[in-house]
Backbone as JSON Lines, residues from 0, in Angstrom:
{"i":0,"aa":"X","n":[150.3,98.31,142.23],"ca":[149.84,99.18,143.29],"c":[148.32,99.27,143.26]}
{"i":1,"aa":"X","n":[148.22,98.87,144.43],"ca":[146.37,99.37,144.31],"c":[145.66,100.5,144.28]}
{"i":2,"aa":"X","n":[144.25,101.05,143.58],"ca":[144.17,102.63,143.77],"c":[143.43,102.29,144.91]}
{"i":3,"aa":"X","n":[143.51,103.63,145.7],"ca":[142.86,103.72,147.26],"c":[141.97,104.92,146.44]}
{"i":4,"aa":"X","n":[140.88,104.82,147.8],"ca":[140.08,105.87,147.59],"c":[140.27,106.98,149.14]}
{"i":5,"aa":"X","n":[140.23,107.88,148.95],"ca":[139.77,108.89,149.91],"c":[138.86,109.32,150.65]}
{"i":6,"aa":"X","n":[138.1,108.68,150.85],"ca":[136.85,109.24,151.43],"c":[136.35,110.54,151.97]}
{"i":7,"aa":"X","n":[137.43,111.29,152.45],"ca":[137.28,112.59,152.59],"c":[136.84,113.72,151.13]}
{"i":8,"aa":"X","n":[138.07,113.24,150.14],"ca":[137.33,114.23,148.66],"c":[136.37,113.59,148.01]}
{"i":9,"aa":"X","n":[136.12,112.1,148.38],"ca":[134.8,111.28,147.57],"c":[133.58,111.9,147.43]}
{"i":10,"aa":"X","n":[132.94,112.3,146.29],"ca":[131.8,113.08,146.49],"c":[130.7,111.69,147.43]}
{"i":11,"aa":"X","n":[131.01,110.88,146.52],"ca":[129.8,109.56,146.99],"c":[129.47,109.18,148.46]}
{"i":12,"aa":"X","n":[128.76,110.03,149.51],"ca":[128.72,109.7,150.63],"c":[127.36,109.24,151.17]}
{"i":13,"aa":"X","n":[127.26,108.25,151.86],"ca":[125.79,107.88,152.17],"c":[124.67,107.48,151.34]}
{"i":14,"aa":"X","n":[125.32,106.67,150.16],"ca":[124.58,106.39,148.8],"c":[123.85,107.56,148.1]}
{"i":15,"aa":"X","n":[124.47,108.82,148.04],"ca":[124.65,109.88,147.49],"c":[125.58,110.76,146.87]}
{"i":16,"aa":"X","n":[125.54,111.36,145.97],"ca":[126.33,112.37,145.36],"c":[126.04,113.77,146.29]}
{"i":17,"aa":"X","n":[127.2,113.97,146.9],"ca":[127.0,115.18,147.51],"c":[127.44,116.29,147.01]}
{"i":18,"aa":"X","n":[127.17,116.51,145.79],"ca":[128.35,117.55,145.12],"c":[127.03,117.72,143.92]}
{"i":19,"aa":"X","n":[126.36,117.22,143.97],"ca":[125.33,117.72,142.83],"c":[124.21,118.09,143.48]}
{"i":20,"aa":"X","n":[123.45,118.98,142.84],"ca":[121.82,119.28,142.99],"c":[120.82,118.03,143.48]}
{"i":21,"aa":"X","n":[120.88,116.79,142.53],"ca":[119.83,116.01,143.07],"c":[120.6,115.16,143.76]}
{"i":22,"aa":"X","n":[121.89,114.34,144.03],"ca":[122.07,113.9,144.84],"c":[122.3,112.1,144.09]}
{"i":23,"aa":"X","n":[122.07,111.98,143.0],"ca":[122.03,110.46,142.28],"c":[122.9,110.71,140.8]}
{"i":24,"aa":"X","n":[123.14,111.86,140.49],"ca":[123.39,112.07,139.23],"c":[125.0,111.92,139.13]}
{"i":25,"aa":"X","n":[125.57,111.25,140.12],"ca":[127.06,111.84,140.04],"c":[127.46,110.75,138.82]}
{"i":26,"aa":"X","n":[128.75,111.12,137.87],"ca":[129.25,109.93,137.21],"c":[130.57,110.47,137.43]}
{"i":27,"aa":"X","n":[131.66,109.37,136.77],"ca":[133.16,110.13,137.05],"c":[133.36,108.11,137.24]}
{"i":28,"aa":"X","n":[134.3,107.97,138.22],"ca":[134.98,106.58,138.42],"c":[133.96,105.25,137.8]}
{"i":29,"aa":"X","n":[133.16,105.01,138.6],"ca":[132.02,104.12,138.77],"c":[131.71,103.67,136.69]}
{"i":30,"aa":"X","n":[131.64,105.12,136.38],"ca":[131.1,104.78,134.77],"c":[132.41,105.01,134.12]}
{"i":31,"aa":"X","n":[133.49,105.05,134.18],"ca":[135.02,105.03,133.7],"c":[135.71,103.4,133.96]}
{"i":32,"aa":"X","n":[135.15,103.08,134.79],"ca":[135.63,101.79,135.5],"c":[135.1,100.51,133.86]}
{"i":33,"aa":"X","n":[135.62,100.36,132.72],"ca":[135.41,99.52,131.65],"c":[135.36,97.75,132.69]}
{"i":34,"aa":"X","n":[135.69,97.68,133.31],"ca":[135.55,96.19,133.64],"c":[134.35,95.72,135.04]}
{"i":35,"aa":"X","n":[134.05,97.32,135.45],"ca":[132.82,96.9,136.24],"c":[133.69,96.83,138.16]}
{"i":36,"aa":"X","n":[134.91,97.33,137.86],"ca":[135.35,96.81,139.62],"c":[134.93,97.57,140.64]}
{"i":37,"aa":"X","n":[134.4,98.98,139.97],"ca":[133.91,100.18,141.09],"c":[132.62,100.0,141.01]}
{"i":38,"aa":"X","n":[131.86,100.36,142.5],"ca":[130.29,100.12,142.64],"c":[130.0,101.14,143.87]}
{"i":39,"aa":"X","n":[129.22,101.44,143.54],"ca":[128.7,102.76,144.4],"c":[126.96,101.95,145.19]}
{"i":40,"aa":"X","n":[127.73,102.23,147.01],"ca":[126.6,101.33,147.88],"c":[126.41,102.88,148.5]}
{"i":41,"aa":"X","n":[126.37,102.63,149.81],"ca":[126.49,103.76,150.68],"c":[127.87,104.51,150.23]}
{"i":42,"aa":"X","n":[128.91,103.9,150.0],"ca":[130.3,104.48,150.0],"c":[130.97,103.85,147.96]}
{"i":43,"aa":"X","n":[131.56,104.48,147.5],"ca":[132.23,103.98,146.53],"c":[133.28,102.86,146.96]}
{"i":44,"aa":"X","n":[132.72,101.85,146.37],"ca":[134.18,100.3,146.55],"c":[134.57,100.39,145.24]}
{"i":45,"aa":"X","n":[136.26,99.53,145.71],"ca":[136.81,99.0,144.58],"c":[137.1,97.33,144.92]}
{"i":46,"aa":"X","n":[136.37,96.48,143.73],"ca":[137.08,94.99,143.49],"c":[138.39,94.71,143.48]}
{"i":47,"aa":"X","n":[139.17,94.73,144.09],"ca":[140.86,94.31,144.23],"c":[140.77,93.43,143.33]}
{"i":48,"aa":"X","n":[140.25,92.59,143.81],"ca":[140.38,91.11,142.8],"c":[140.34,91.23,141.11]}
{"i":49,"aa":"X","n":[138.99,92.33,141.32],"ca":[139.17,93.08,139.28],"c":[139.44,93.59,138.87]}
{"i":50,"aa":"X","n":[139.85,94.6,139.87],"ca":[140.65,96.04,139.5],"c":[142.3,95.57,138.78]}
{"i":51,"aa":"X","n":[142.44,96.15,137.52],"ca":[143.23,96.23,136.29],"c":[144.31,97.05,136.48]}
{"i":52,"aa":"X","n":[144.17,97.76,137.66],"ca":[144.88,99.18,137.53],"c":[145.26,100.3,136.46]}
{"i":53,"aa":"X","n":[144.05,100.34,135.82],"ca":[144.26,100.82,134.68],"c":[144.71,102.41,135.01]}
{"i":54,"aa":"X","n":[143.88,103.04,136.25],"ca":[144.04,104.31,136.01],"c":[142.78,105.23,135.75]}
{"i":55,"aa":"X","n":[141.93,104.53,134.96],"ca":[140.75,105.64,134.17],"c":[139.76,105.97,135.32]}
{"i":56,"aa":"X","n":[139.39,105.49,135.91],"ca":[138.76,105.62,137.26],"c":[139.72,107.17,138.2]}
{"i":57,"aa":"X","n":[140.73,107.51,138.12],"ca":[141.8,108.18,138.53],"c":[141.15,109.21,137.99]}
{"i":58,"aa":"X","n":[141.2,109.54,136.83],"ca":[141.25,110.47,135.48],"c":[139.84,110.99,135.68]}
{"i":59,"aa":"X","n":[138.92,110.26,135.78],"ca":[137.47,110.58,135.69],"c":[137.02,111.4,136.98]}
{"i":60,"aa":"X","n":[138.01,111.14,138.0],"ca":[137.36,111.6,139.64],"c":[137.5,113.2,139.12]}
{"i":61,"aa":"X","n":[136.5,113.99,139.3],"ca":[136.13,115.73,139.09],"c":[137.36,115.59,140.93]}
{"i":62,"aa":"X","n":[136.88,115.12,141.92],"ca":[137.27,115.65,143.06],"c":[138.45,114.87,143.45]}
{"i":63,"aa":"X","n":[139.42,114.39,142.77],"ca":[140.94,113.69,143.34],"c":[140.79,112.98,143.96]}
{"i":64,"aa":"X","n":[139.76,112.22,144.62],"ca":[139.84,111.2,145.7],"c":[140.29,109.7,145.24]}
{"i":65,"aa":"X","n":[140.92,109.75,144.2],"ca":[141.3,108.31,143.99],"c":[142.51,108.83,143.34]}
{"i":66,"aa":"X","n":[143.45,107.49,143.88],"ca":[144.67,107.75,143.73],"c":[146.01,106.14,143.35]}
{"i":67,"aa":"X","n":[146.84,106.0,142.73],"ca":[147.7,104.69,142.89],"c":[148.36,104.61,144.38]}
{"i":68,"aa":"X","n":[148.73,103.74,145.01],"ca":[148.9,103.66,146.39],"c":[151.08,103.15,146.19]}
């Protein structure tokens, strides 16, 4: 199953953290992600192709927006 993301609870909007004070500081999926498949542009992606389904990316989201599909 692939994890989907939400975009609605995603803090990461507009190559920002919108859920913190400065706006760059967010961590959670992106630095949980051990193989590198999540990357934060304007919007948080996930690599299908690298994504492991491990899960830890899941675990790390403070705001639920990632989920197994």
């Amino acid at each position: 199953m692939p994890i989907k993301i939400d975009y609605k609870k995603c803090c990461w909007k507009d190559g920002k953290c919108s859920s913190c004070c400065c706006g760059k500081a967010c961590t959670g999926c992106v630095e949980a992600c051990a193989i590198g498949a999540i990357t934060r542009g304007d919007v948080v992606k996930i690599d299908k192709d690298k994504c492991i389904e491990c899960g830890a990316c899941i675990i790390a989201c403070k705001h639920n927006a990632l989920s197994l599909s």
